[in-house]
matplotlib code that plots the C-alpha trace (Angstrom):
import matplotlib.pyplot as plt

x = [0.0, 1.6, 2.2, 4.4, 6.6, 6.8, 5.8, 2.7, 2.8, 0.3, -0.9, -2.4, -4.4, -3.9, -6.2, -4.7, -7.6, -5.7, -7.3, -8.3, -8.0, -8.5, -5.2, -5.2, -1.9, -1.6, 1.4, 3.6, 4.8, 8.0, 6.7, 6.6, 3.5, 2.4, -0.2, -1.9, -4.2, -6.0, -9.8, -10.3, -12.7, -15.2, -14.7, -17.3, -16.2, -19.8, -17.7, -13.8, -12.2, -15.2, -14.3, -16.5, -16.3, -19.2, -18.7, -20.7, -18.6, -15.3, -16.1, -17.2, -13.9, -12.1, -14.8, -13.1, -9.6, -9.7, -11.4, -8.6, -5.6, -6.4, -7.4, -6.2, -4.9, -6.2, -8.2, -7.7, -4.2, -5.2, -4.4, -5.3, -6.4, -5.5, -6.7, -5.5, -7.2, -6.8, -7.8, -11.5, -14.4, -17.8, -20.8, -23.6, -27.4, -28.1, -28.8, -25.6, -26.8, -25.2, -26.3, -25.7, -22.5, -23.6, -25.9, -27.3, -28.8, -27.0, -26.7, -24.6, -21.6, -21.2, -17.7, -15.9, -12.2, -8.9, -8.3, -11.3, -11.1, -14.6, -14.4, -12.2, -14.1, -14.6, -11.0, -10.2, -12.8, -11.3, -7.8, -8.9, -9.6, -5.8, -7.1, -4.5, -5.3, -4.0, -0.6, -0.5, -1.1, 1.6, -0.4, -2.1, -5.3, -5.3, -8.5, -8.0, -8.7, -11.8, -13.3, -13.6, -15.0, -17.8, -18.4, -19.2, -21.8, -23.6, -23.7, -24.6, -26.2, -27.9, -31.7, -30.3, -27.1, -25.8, -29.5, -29.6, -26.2, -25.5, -21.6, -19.0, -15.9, -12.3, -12.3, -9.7, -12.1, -15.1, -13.5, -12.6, -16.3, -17.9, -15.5, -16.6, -19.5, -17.6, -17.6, -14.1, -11.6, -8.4, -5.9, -3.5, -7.0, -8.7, -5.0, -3.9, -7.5, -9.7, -7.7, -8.0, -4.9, -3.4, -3.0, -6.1, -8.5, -11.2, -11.3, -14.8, -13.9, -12.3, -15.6, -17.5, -15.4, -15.5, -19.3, -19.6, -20.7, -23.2, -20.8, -19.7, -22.9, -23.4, -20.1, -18.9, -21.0, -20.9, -17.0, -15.8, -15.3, -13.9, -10.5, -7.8, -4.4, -3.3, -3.3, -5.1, -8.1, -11.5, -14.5, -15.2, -13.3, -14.8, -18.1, -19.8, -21.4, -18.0, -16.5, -18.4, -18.3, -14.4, -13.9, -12.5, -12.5, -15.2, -13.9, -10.1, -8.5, -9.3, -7.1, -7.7, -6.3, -4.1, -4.1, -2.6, 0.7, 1.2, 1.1, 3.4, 5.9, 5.0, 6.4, 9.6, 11.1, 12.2, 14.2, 17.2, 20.1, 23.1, 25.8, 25.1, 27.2, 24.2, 25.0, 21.4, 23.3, 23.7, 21.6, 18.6, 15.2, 14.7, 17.3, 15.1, 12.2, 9.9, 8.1, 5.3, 4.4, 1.6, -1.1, 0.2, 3.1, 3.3, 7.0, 6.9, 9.7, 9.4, 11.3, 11.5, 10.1, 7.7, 8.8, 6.6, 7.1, 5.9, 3.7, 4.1, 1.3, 2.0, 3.9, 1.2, 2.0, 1.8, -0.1, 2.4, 5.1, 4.6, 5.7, 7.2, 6.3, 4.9, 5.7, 4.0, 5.0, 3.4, 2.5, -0.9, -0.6, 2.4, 1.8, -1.4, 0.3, 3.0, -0.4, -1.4, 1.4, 2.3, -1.4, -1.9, 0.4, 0.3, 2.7, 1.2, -0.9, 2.6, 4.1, 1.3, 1.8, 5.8, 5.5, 2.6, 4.9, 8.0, 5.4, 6.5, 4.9, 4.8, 6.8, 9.3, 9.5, 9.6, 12.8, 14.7, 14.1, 15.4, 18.5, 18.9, 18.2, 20.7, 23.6, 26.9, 25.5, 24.2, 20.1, 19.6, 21.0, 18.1, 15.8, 17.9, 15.4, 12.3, 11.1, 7.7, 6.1, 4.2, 1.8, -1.3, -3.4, -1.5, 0.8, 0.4, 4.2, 5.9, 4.2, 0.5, -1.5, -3.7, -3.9, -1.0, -1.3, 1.0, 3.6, 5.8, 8.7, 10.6, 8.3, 8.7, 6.6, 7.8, 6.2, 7.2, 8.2, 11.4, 9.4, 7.1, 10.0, 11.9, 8.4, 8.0, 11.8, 11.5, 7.9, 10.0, 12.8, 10.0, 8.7, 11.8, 12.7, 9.8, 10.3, 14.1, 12.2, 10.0, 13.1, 14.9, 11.8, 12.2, 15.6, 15.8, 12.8, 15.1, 15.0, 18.2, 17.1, 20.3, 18.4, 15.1, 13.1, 10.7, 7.5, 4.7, 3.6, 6.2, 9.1, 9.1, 10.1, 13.8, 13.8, 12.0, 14.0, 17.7, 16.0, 15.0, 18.6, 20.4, 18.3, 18.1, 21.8, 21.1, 20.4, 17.5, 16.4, 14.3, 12.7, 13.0, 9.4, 7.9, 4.3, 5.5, 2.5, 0.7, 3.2, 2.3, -1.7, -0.8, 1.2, -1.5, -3.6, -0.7, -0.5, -4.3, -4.1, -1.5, 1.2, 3.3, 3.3, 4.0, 3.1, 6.9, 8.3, 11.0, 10.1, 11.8, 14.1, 17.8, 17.3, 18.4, 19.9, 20.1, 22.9, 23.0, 25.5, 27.0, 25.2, 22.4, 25.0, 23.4, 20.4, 22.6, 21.1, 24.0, 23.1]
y = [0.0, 3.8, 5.8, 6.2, 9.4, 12.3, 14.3, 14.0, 12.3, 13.1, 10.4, 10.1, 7.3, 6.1, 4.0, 2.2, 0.1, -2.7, -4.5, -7.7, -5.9, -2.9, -2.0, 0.3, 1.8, 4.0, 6.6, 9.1, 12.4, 10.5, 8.4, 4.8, 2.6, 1.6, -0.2, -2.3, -3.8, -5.6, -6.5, -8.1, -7.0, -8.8, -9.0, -10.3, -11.7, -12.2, -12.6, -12.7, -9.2, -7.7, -6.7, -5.4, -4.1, -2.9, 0.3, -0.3, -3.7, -1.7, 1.6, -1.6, -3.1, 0.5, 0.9, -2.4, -1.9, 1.5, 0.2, -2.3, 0.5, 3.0, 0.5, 1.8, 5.2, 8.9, 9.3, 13.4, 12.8, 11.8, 14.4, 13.5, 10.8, 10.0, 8.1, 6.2, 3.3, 1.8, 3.7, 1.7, 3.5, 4.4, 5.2, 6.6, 8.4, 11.4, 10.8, 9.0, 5.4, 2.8, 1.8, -1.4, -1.8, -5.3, -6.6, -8.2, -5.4, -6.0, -1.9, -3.9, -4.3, -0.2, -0.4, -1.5, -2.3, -0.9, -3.8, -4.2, -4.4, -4.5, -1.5, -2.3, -1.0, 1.8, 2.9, 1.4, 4.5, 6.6, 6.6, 6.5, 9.9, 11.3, 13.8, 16.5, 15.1, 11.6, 12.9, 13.0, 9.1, 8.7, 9.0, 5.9, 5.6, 2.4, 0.5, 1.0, 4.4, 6.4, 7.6, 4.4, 2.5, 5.5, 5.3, 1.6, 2.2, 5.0, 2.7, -0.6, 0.6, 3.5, 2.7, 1.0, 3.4, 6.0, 8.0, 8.0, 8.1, 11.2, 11.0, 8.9, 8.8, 7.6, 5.3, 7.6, 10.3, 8.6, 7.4, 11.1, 12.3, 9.7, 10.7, 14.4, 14.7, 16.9, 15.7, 17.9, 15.5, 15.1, 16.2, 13.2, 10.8, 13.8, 14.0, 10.6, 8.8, 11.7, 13.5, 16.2, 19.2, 21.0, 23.4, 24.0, 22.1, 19.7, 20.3, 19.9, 19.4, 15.7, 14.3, 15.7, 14.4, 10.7, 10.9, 11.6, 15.2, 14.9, 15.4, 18.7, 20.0, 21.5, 22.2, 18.7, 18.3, 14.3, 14.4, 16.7, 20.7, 21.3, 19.9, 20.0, 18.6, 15.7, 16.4, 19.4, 19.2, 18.5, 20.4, 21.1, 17.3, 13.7, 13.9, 12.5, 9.7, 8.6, 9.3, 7.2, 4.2, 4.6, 4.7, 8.4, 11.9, 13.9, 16.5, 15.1, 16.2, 14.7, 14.7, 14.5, 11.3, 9.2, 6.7, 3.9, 3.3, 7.0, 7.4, 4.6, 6.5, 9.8, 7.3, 6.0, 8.4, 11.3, 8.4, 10.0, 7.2, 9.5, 6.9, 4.1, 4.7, 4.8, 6.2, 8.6, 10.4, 13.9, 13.2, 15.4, 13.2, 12.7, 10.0, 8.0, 5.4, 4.3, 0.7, -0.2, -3.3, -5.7, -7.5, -4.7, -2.7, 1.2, 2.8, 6.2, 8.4, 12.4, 15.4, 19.3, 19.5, 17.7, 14.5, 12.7, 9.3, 7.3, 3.8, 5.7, 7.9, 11.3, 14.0, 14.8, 17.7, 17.8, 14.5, 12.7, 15.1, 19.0, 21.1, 17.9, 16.6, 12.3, 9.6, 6.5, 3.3, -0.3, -4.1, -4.6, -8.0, -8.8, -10.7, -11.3, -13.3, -15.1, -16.3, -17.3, -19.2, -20.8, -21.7, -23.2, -26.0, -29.3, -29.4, -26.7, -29.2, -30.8, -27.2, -26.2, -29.1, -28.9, -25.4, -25.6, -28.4, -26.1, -23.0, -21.3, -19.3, -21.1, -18.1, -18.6, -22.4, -22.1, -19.3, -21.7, -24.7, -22.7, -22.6, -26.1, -26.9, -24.8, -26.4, -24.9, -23.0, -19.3, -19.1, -17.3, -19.9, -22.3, -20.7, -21.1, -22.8, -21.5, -18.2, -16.2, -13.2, -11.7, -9.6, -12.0, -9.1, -6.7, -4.8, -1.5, 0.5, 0.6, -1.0, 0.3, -3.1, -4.4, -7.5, -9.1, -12.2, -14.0, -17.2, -19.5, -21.5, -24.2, -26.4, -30.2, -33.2, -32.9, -31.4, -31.7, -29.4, -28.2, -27.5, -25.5, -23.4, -22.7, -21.6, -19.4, -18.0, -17.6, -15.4, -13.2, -12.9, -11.7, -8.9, -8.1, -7.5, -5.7, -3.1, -2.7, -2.3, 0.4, 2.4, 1.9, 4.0, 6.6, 7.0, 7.4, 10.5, 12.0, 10.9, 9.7, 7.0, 5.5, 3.5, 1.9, 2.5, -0.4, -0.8, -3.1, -6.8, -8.3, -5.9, -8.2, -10.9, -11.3, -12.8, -10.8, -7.6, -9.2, -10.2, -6.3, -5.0, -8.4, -7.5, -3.7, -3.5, -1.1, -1.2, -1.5, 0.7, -0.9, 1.1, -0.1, 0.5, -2.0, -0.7, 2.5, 3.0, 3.0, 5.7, 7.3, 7.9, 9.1, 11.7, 12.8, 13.0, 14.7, 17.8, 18.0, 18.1, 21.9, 19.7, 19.5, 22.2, 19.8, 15.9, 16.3, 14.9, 12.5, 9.0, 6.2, 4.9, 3.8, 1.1, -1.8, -2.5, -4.9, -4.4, -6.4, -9.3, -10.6, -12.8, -13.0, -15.4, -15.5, -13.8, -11.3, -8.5, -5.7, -3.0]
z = [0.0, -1.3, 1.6, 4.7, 3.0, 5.5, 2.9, 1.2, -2.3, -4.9, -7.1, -10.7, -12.3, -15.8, -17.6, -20.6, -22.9, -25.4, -27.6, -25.3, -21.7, -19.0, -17.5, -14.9, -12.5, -10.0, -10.4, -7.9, -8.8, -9.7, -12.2, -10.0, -10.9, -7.3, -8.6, -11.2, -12.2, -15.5, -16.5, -19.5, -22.3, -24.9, -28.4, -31.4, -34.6, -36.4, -39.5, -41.0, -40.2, -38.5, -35.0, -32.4, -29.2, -26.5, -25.2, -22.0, -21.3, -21.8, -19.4, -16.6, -17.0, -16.5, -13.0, -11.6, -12.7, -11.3, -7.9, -7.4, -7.9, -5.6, -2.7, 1.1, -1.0, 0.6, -2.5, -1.3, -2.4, -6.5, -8.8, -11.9, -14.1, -18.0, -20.3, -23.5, -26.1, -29.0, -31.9, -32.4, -33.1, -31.0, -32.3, -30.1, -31.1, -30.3, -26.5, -26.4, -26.4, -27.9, -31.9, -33.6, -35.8, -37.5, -39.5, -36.3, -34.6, -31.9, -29.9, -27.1, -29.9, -30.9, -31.6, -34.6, -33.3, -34.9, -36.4, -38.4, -42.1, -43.4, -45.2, -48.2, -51.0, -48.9, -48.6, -52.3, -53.6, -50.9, -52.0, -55.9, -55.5, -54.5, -52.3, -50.9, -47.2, -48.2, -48.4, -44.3, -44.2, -45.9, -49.9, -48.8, -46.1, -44.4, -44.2, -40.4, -39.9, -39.5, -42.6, -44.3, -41.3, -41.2, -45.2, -44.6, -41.7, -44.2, -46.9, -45.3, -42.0, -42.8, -40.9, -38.3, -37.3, -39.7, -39.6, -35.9, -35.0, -33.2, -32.4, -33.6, -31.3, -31.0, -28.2, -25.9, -26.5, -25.9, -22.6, -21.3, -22.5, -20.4, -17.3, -18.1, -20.1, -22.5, -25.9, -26.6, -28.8, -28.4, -31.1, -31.2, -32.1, -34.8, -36.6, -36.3, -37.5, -38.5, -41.2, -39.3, -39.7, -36.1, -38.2, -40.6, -38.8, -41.1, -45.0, -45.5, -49.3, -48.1, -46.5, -49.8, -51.9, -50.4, -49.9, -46.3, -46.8, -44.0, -41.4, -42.8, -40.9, -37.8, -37.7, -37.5, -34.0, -34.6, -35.0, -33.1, -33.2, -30.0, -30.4, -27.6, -27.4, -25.1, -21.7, -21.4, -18.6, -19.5, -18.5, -14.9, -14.0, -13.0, -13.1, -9.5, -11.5, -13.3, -9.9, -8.0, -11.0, -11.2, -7.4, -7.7, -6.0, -7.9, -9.5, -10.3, -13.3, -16.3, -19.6, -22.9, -24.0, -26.2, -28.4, -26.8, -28.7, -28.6, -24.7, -24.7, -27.0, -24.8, -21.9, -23.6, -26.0, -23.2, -21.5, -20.0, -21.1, -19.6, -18.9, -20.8, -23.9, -26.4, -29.8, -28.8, -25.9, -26.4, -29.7, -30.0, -29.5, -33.2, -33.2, -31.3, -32.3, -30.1, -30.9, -29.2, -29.7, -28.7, -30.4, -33.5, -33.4, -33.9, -34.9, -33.5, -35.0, -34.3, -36.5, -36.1, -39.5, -41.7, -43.1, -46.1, -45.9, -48.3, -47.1, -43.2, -41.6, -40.9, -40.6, -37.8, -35.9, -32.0, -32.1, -29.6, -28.0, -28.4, -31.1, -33.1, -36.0, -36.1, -38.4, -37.3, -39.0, -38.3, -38.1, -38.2, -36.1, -34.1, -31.2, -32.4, -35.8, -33.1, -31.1, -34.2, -35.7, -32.4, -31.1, -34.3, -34.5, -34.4, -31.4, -29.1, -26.6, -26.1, -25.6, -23.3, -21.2, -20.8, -20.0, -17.2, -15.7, -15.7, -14.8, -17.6, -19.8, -23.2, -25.2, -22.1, -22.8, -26.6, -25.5, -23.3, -25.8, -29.0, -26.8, -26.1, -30.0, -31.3, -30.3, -30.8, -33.6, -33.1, -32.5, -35.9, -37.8, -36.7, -39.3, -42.6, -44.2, -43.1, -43.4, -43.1, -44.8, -41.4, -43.6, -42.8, -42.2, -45.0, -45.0, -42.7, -43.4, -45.9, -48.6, -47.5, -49.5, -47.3, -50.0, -48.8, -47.4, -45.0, -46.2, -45.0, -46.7, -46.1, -44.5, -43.6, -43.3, -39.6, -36.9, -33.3, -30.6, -32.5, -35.5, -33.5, -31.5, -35.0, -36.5, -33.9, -34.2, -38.2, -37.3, -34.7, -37.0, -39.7, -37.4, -37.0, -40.5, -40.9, -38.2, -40.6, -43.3, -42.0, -40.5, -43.8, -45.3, -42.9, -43.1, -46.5, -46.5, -44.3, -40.5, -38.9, -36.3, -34.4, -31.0, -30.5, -27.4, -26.9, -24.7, -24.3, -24.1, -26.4, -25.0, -21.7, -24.5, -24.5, -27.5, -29.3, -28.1, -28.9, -32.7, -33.2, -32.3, -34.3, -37.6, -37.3, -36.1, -33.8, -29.6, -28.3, -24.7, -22.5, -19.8, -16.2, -15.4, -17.9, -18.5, -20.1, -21.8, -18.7, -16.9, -20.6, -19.2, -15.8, -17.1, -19.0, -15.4, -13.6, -16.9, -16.8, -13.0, -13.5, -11.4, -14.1, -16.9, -20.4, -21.0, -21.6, -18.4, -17.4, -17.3, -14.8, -17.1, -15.9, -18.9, -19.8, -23.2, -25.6, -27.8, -31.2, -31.5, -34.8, -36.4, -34.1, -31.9, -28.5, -26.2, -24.5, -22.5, -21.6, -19.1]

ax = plt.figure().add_subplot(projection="3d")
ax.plot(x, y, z, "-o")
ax.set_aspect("equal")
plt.show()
């Protein structure tokens, strides 16, 4: 339990929502998670790559989350509480009810995920028409951002949802607007998703142009026309309903939000590596790339100036730290293609029962049994013969065709354990090359990217860190306070709550770091 300090410490809430759970932390002025704690969420998959969400069953699992951190804390000493989500969207009527999404009917499911990709003729017409805007996602929109996803509901729901739909929100928004009642946006969601400009707000001649001309009116109430950047406090605070569901002070700051790969970026980029002999050090922050990387992965790689790279969203101004310009490369499906790849071999009931005798997690198992396989040989080497193509889901950054399908090569008639554990190295080595393939982009639009800063689920994979520096060939920073992305929410609670004057702050880093080895000879970690 936090406490005991002779002075008193202030604390701050963040609220992180993933794709298949509620996270929730507790966080001192100095950055240290005191506590945690995770809820998981529903999804529906009424058919292949539609993904839905309830918006009622993911604000409950943020009530209990939130209930369990701040358990024995003075609840007079929280600050502040932040909030970020994957970028999924909400729809709502007009009295802020949930409407149906599917064919079903079905109000409960109101949210059609990030990783959705029903609307492919949508985007398809979309792109056709070159608009100026498309320039900022990189000349290409990707079938998982906003506009598409709404052209599809207009043309395919239009009784049951588009006609009574009365907002349409990003998930971090809608999360803040149901803490405050205000339905202001945040700027890193509306520039990110929206195609909306930080610096010329919406071009009405966009959603015209693409057939959703109804939004234009009213001064784009359903979309948002109050637009506010990161961290900035909402309204008059925590409403007393929201405060009583969450277990809060009524009346706390509240932020405006985040997507949830950028507040992990916001929590790892500002690292302070002084002593550690990084090539960053004394490098201005641009060097830097932040990776977040889960069920997806999200390259986030900042510049003074606008940079246009092609097949990688952005340049998007102030949508992550202040005043710098965003490129956001990515993997549609990471962890969720090594789930996939592992879970769906013939050997994973043998894997799954090795590693619950050794209580090991089975990525922890396959990790220690790639080592006894390799023999004298270096790890890397196990996969000469077998390589995947990780784009089952497309193709995100650099090559912006959501087409692509996945492949692997070099398969045998064999399939035991070792089959399993070298499949599984050959898809990490894959993600791998595909985060050097992104960075190889951007490098050669003009950023100059020497260290990788990683965060999230598959950061606390050893092996998947040491195959990022190996294949990139450059280190790879780890922050000591693993769930950066949550520390990345908080400090959007402790700006909004005037404690701190700029989301820029210094997170808890002293890091650990993963240097690359020749020839990918051996899981190393070098602090």
């Amino acid at each position: 339990m936090p406490g005991g300090d002779e002075e008193p410490r202030s604390y701050y809430v963040g609220v992180d929502v993933g794709t298949g759970s509620v996270r929730a932390a507790l966080v001192d002025q100095r950055g240290t998670l005191l506590a945690f704690a995770d809820q998981p969420i529903n999804q529906w998959g009424p058919q292949f790559n539609h993904h839905e969400q309830s918006s009622e069953d993911i604000w409950a699992a943020c009530c209990v989350a939130s209930k369990k951190v701040v358990q024995g804390v003075n609840l007079q000493q929280i600050r502040g509480l932040g909030f970020d989500a994957t970028c999924s969207l909400v729809v709502l009527d007009k009295e802020f009810r949930p409407l149906p999404v599917n064919h079903e009917g079905d109000s409960h499911r109101n949210i059609i995920m990030w990783l959705d990709h029903r609307a492919v003729s949508q985007v398809h017409r979309i792109n056709e028409t070159k608009h100026s805007v498309l320039q900022y996602v990189g000349g290409v929109m990707s079938v998982e951002m906003q506009a598409p996803k709404l052209l599809w509901l207009k043309e395919n729901l239009r009784e049951t949802c588009w006609d009574k739909a009365g907002h349409f929100f990003d998930l971090p928004d809608f999360l803040s607007w149901k803490a405050t009642g205000v339905t202001a946006r945040s700027l890193c969601s509306l520039v990110c998703k929206w195609t909306y400009s930080a610096e010329k707000g919406w071009d009405d001649s966009f959603w015209k142009m693409v057939g959703l001309e109804d939004l234009v009116t009213d001064n784009y109430s359903k979309i948002g026309n109050q637009v506010l950047p990161p961290g900035a406090s909402l309204g008059s605070g925590l409403t007393p309903e929201a405060a009583e569901d969450l277990g809060l002070p009524p009346g706390i700051a509240v932020a405006a939000s985040l997507i949830d790969a950028h507040a992990g970026g916001l929590g790892v980029i500002g690292a302070d590596v002084k002593g550690h002999g990084l090539a960053c050090e004394g490098q201005p922050v641009t060097s830097r790339l932040a990776v977040i990387c889960g069920t997806s992965s999200c390259h986030m790689g900042i510049s003074k100036n606008p940079i246009f790279v092609p097949g990688v969203w952005g340049p998007y101004f102030s949508a992550m730290v202040p005043g710098f310009w965003l490129n956001e490369g990515g993997q549609s499906v990471t962890g969720k293609l090594i789930d996939h790849m592992v879970q769906g071999h013939a050997a994973f009931p043998e894997l799954q029962a090795k590693a619950t005798a050794r209580r090991q997690s089975i990525y922890a198992y396959l990790n220690s049994h790639l080592d006894l396989i390799k023999k004298a040989q270096p790890v890397g080497f196990l996969t000469v013969d077998l390589h995947v193509w990780p784009d089952f889901h497309g193709n995100r950054s650099p090559l912006a065709d959501l087409t692509l399908k996945g492949m692997v090569t070099g398969l045998k008639l064999s399939q035991d354990l070792d089959d399993l554990a070298i499949l599984y190295l050959a898809t990490v080595q894959a993600i791998a090359f595909g985060t050097r393939l992104i960075i190889e982009a951007m490098e050669s639009a003009g950023h100059s990217i020497n260290t990788l800063f990683l965060c999230g689920g598959l950061s606390k994979n050893p092996l998947f860190v040491q195959m990022h520096a190996d294949i990139t060939g450059m280190p790879v920073v780890l922050s000591q306070e693993v769930e950066s992305v949550l520390v990345g929410a908080a400090i959007l609670g402790a700006c909004a709550s005037g404690d701190f004057a700029s989301v820029q702050g210094d997170p808890r880093s002293r890091p650990v770091t993963f240097h690359p080895v020749s020839v990918m000879e051996s899981l190393v970690c070098h602090s």
